[in-house]
C-alpha positions as CSV (number, residue, x, y, z in Angstrom):
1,X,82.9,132.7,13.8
2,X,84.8,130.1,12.1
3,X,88.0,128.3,11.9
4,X,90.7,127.5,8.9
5,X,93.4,125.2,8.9
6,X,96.6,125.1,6.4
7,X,98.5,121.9,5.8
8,X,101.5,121.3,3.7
9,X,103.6,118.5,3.0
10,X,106.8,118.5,4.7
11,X,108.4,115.6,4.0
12,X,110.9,116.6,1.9
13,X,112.1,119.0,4.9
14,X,112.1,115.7,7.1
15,X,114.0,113.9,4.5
16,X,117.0,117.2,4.4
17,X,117.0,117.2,8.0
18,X,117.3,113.6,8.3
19,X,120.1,113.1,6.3
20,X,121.6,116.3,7.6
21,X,121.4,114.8,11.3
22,X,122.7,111.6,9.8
23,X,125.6,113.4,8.0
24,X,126.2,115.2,11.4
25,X,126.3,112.0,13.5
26,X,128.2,110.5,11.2
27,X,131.1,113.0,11.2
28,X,130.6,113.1,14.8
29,X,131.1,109.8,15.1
30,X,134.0,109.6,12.7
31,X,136.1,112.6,14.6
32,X,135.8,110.5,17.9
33,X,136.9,107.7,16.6
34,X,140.1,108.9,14.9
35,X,143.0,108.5,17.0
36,X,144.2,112.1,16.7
37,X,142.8,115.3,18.8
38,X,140.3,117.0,16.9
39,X,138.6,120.7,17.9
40,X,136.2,122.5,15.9
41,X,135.6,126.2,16.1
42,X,133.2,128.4,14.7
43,X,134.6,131.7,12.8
44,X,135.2,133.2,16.0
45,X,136.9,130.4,17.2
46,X,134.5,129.4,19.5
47,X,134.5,125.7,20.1
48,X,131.7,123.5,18.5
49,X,133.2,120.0,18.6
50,X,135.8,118.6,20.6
51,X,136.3,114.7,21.0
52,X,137.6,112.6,23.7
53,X,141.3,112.3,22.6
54,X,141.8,115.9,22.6
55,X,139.8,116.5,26.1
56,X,142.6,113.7,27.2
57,X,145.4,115.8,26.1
58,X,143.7,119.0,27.5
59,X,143.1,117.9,30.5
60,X,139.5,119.4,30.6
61,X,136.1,117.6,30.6
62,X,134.2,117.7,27.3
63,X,132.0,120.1,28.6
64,X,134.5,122.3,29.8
65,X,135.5,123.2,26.6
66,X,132.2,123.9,24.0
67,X,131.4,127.2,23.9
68,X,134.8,128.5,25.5
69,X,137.0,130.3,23.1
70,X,140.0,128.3,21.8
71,X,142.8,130.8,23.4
72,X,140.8,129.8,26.6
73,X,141.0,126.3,26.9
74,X,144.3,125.5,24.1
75,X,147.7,127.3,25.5
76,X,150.7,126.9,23.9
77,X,154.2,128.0,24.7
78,X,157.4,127.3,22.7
79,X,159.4,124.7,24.6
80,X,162.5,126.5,24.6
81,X,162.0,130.2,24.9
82,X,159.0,129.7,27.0
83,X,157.0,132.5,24.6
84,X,153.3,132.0,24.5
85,X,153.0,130.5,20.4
86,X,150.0,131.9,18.2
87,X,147.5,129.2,17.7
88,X,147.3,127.4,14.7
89,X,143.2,128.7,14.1
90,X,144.1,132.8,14.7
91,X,146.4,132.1,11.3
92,X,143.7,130.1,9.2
93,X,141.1,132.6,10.0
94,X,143.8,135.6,9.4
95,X,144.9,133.9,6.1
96,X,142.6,131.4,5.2
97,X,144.6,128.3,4.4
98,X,145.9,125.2,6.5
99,X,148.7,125.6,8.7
100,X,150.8,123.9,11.2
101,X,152.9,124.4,14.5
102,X,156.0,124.7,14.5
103,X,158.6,122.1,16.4
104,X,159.1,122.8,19.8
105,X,155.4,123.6,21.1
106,X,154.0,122.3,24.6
107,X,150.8,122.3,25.5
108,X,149.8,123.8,29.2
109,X,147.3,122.1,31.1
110,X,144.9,123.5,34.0
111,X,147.3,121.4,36.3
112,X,150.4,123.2,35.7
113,X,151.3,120.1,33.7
114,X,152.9,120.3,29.8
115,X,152.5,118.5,26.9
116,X,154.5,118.2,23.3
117,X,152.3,118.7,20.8
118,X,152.4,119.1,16.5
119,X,149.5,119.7,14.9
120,X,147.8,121.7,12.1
121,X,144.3,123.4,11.2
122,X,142.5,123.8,8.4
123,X,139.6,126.3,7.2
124,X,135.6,125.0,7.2
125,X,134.5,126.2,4.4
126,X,131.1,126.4,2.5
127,X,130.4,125.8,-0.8
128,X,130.5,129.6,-1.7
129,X,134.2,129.7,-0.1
130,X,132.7,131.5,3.5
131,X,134.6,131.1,6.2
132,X,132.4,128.9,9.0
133,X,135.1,128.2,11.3
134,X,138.6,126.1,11.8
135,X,139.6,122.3,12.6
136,X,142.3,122.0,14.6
137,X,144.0,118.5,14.6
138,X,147.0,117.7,17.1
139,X,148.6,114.6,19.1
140,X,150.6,114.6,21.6
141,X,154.1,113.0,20.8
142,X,155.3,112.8,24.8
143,X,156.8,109.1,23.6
144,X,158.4,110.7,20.4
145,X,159.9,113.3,22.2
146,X,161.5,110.7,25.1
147,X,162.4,108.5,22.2
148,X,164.3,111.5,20.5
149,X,165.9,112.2,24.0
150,X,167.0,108.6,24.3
151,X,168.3,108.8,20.7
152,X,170.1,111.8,21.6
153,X,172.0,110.6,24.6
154,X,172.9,107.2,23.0
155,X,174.6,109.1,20.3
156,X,176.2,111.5,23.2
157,X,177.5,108.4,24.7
158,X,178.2,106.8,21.2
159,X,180.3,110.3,20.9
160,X,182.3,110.1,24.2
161,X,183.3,105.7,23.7
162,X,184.2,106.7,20.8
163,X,186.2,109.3,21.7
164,X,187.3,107.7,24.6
165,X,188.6,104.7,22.4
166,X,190.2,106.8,19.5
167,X,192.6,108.2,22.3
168,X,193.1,104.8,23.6
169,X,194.4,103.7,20.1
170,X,196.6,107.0,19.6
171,X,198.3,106.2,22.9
172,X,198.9,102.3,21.8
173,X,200.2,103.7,18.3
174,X,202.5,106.2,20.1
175,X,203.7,103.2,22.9
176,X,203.9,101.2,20.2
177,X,206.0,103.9,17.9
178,X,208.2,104.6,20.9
179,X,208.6,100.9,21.8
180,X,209.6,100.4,17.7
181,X,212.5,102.9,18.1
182,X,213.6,101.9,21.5
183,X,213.9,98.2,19.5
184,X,215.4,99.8,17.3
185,X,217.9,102.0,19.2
186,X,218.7,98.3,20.9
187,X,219.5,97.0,17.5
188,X,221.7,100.0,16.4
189,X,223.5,99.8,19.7
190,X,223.5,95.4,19.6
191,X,225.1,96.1,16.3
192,X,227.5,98.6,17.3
193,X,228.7,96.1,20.2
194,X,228.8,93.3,18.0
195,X,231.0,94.8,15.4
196,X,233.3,95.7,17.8
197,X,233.7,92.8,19.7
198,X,234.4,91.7,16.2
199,X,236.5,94.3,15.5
200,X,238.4,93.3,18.6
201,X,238.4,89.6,17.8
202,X,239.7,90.5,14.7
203,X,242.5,92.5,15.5
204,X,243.4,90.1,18.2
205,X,243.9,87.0,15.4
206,X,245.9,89.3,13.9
207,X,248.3,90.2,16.6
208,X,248.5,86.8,17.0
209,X,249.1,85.5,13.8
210,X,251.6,88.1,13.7
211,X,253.1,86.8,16.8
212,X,253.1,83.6,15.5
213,X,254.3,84.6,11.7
214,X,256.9,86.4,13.7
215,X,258.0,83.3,15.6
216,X,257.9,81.2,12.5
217,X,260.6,83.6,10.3
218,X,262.4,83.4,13.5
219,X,262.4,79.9,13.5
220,X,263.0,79.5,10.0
221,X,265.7,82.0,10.2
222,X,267.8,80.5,12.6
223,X,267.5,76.9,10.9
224,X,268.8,78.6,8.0
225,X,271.8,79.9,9.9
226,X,272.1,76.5,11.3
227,X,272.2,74.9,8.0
228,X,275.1,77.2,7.0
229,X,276.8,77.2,9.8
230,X,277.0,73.1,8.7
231,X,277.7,73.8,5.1
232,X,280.8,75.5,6.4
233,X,282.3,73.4,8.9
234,X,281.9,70.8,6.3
């Protein structure tokens, strides 16, 4: 019989959902451009957000990964003991703070292939404190972890040279110790030889000058004799 129509203003609502869209782009814009790997998850820790870097380190397309779960599509072992770590997100959301892994965590790709990570999350949060999901922030650190290694073995071989040439200079101090008291046994013994060849010298001027002293008394005896011997035939 009729018709009625109802209009309201909504520009105001245009103007929140602009700027909300805007805010949105904006932070979506800013998480790609970081140069760290950045996934968002909703409380359940579905993904929402994941941005190019951290698709790299994944190894998974972008589209792969929204709307998985996290435990799905971010695996993490401990380097050494092989264990499967607890992701970074299952702690915020059981305890509600930020949190980080701890050293020693590799990431496991679809490919079989691993990658050393570090990272940390930290709780989304609305302005009435509600939990609306987790970022997770990591980076791979393949180039610290080879520059750690190098480290390592230069001050392994740093270790063994100088090692190596603290025995080399033990062995010159004990040659040159065992060369001192040969030289010196060489001395003691030069010595030895020399005072007795002196001693010898010695003792032969003195048998000599006693052959000669004897000789001389001699001498000096029998010109006495002679002279005597004249006095009385005079």
């Amino acid at each position: 019989i009729g018709a009625s129509k109802i209009g309201r203003d909504i520009s105001e609502q245009k103007q929140v959902q602009r700027i909300f869209y805007e805010s949105e782009e904006r932070w979506g814009v800013t998480l790609e451009s970081i140069g760290d790997a950045v996934v968002a998850t909703d409380a359940s820790t579905v993904v929402t957000f994941v941005n190019a870097v951290a698709a790299g380190i994944l190894g998974r397309p972008v589209q792969d990964i929204l709307g998985q779960p996290l435990a799905d599509v971010f695996k993490i072992v401990n380097e050494e003991t092989r264990h499967p770590v607890e992701s970074p997100v299952d702690r915020v959301i059981q305890h509600g703070h930020t949190v980080g892994l701890a050293n020693h965590t590799m990431l496991l790709r679809p490919d079989g292939t691993e990658v050393p990570i570090d990272d940390s999350a930290a709780p989304i949060l609305d302005r009435e404190g509600r939990l609306l999901g987790v970022v997770l922030v990591f980076r791979d650190i393949s180039e610290r972890k080879r520059t750690e290694t190098q480290l390592q073995q230069w001050n392994t071989e740093l270790e063994v040279r100088v090692r190596e040439r603290t025995a080399e200079l033990l062995n010159s101090q004990e040659r040159l110790r065992a060369l001192a008291s040969q030289l010196n046994l060489t001395e003691q013994r030069e010595r030895r030889r020399l005072a007795a060849d002196l001693h010898d010298y010695l003792a032969q001027l003195l048998a000599l000058f006693r052959i000669k002293l004897g000789q001389a008394l001699q001498r000096m005896t029998k010109h006495q004799l002679e002279r005597k011997n004249v006095a009385l035939e005079i």
